[in-house]
VOGU-3710 file (C-alpha; in Angstrom, 3 decimals, decimal comma):
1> xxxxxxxxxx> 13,335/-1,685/5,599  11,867/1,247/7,109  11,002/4,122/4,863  9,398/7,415/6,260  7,319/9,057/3,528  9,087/13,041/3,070  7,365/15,582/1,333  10,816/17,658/0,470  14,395/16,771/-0,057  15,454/18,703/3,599
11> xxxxxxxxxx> 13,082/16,318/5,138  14,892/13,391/2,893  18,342/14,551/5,148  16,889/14,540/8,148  15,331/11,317/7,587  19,005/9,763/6,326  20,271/11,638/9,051  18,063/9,333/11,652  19,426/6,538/9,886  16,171/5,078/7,654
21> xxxxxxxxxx> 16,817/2,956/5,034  15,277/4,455/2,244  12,490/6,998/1,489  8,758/7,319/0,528  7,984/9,526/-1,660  3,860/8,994/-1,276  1,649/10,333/-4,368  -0,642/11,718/-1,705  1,981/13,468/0,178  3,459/14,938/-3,165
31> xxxxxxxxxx> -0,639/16,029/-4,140  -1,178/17,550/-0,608  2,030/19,555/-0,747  0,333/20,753/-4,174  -3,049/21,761/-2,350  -4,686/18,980/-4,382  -6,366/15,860/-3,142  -5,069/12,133/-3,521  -7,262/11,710/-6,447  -4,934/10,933/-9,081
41> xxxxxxxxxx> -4,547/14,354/-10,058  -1,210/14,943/-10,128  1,226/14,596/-13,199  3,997/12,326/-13,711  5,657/15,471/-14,418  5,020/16,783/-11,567  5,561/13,801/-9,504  9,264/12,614/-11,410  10,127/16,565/-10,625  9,659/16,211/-6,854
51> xxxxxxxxxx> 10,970/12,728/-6,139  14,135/13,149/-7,922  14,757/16,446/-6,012  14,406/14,417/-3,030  16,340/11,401/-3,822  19,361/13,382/-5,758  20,023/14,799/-2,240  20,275/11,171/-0,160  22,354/8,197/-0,379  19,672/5,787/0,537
61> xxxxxxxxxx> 17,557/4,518/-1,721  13,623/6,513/-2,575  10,740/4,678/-3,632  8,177/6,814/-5,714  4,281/6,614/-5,776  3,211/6,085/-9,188  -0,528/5,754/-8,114  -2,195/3,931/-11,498  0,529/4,903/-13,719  -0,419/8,056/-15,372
71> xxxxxxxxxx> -2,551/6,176/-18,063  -2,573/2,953/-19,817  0,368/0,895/-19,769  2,466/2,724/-22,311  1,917/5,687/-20,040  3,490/3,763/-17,144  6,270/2,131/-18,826  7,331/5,456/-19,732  6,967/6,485/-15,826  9,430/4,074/-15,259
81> xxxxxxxxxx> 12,086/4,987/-17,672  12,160/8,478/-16,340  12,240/7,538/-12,767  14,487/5,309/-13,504  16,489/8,078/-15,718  15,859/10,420/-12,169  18,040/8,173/-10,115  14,367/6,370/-8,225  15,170/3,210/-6,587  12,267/1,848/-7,745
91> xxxxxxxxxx> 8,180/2,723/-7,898  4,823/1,811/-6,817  1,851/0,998/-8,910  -1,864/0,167/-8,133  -4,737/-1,674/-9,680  -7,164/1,254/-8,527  -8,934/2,446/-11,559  -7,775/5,859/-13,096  -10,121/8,219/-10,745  -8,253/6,868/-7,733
101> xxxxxxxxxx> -8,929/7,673/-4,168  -6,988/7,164/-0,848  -6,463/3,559/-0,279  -7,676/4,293/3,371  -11,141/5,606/2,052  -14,513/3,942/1,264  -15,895/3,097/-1,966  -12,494/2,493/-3,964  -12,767/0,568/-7,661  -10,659/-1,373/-8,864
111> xxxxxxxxxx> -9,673/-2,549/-12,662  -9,986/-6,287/-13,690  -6,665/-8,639/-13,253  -5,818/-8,063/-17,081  -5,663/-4,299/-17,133  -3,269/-4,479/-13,501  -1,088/-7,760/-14,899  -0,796/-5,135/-18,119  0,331/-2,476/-16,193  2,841/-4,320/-14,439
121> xxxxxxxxxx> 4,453/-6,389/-17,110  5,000/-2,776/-19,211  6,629/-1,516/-15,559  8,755/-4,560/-15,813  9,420/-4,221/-19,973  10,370/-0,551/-20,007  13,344/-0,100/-16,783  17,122/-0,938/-18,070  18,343/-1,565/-14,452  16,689/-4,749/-13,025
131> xxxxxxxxxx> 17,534/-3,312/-9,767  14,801/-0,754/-9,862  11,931/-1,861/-8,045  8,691/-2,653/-8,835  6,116/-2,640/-6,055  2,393/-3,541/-7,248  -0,041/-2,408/-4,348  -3,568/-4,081/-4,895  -6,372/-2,066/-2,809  -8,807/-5,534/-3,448
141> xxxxxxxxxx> -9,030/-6,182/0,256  -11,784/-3,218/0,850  -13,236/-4,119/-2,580  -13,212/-7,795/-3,288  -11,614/-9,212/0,263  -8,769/-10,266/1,561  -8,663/-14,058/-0,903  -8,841/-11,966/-4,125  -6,627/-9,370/-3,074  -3,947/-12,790/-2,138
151> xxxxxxxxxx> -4,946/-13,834/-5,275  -4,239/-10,467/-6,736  -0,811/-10,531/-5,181  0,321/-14,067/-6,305  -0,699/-12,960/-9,956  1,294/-9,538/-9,611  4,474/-11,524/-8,880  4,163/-14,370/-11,593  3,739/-11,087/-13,994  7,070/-9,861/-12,729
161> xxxxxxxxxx> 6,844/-7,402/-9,623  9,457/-7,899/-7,489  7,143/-6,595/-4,393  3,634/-6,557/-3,341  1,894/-3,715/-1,575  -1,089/-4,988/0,150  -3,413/-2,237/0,916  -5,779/-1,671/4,373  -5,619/-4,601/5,615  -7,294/-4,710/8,960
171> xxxxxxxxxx> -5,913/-6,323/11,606  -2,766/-8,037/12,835  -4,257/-11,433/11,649  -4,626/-9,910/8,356  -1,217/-9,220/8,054  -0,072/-12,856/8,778  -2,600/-14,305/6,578  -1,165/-12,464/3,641  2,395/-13,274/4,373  1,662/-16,733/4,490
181> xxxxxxxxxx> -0,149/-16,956/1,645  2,055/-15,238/-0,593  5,696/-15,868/-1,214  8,132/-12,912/-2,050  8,511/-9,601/-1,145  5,608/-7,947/0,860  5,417/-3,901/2,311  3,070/-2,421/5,127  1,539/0,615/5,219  1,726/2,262/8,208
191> xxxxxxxxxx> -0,543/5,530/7,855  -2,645/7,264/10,822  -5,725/7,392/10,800  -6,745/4,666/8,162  -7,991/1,039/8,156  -4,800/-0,201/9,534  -3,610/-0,852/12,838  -0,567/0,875/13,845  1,767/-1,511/14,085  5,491/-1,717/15,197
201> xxxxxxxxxx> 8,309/-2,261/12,761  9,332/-5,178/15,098  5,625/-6,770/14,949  6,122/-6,755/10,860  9,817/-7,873/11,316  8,158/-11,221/13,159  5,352/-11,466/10,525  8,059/-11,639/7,862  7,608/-8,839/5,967  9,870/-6,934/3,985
211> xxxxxxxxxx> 9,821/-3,130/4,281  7,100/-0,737/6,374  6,465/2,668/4,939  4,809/5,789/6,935  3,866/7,545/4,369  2,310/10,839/5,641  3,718/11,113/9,148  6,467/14,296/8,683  3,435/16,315/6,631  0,848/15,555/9,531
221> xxxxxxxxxx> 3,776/16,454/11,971  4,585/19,375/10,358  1,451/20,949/9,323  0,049/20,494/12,851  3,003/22,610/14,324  2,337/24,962/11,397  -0,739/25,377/12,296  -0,142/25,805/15,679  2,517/28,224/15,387  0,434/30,429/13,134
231> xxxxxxxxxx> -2,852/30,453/15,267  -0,039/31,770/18,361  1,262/34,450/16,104  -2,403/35,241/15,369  -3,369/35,008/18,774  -0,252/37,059/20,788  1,188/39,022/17,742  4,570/37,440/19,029  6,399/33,947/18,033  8,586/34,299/20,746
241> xxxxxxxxxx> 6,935/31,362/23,124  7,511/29,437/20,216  11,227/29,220/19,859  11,949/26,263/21,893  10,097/24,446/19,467  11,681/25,620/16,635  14,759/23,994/14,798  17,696/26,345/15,356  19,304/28,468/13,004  22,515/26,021/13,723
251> xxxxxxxxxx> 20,478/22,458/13,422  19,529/23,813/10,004  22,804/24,551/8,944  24,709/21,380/9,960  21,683/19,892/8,123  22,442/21,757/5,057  26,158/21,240/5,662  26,080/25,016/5,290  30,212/24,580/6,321  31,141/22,266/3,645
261> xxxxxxxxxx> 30,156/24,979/1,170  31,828/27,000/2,657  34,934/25,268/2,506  34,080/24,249/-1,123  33,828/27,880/-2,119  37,155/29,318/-0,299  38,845/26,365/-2,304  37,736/27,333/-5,515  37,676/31,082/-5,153  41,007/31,156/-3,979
271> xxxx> 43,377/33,025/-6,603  43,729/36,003/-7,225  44,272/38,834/-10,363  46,558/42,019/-10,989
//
């Protein structure tokens, strides 16, 4: 499964529209679109608000960043009944401590097996649907190496995660080690500028894993055109060398199926009074 991480629900249709198979709604995507950095500050208020405006507006399914749950593990079972509640397909949890930082960065912590195994099993204990997905991401490999964070992994799944999220892994080797070692469900993360190699989504078919996300590719995308097109409008007082760079005033309205409202409202608003 490939799922682009989207930091709004019109990014969510465009993604659908290029025919993904589900969406990533990243906690540090969600923070940066905030102004805050991925530090764990956001709330799960803030974070169930966001991902179930993007997911109420696709037909594929989104997978939400939980980071460390909010808490202890009361705190995350009761991120999972709201997601869950929100229409999420499922969420991710890691066995950072609290203060997290980006899994990509130096000098990460992480909480002993107990406290993670606890989070997990209340993830499992509190959804209704067993369908909603629980992905456990251990970021042990930059901490503790690649055996513990395995070991990690296999201990995630006999606690009941259906998927395992192994974090910065290094190299292509890496990758395969893992997925032999471990038996069930396994996602990559594919973000720029981090630990990991940029793989292909046909290199992690071969390795047998299950799903590839790409987390903050349409925010880096996007803010570097913002900032572009800003620094010409600064520069030349004019966006006008711009506009073939630009998304049409037509692409954004068959994206918005601006017509089918349209046609909704003429149906509806179609009798009349003496």
């Amino acid at each position: 499964m490939r799922l682009p991480g989207v930091f709004s629900p019109l990014v969510a249709l465009e993604a659908q529209r290029h025919g993904f198979d589900g969406i990533y709604a990243s906690g540090a995507v969600i923070a940066a679109d905030l102004a805050l950095p991925d530090i764990g500050l956001t709330t799960l208020t803030e974070v169930a608000t966001r991902s179930e405006q993007i997911a109420r507006v696709v037909d594929i399914p989104t997978l939400v960043d939980i980071d460390t749950g909010f808490g202890g593990p009361l705190s995350a079972a009761r991120a999972v009944r709201m997601l869950e509640e929100k229409g999420l397909a499922g969420c991710q949890i890691e066995d950072q401590i609290n203060r997290k930082r980006c899994g990509h960065l130096d000098n990460k912590t992480v909480v002993p097996v107990e406290e993670m195994l606890a989070r997990v099993k209340a993830a499992v204990a509190a959804r209704i649907d067993s369908n909603f997905v629980i992905c456990a991401r251990t970021d042990a490999r930059s901490v503790e190496g690649l055996g513990a964070s395995i070991a990690r992994a296999q201990a995630y799944f006999d606690a009941g995660a259906d998927m395992i999220f192994p974090e910065a892994l290094l190299d292509e080797r890496e990758f395969e080690t893992f997925r032999r070692a471990v038996d069930g469900p396994l996602l990559a993360n594919m973000t720029e500028f981090g630990k990991s190699p940029l793989l292909d989504v046909a290199t992690f078919s071969s390795l047998g894993f299950n799903a590839v996300i790409f987390p903050v590719t349409s925010l880096r995308l996007a803010m570097a055109a913002v900032r572009a097109g800003f620094g010409e409008i600064v520069t030349s007082g004019t966006q006008r060398s711009l506009i073939s760079k630009m998304q049409t005033r037509q692409e954004l309205y068959e994206l918005l199926r601006y017509a089918d409202y349209e046609a909704f409202e003429t149906g509806v608003w179609n009798f009349t009074h003496d």
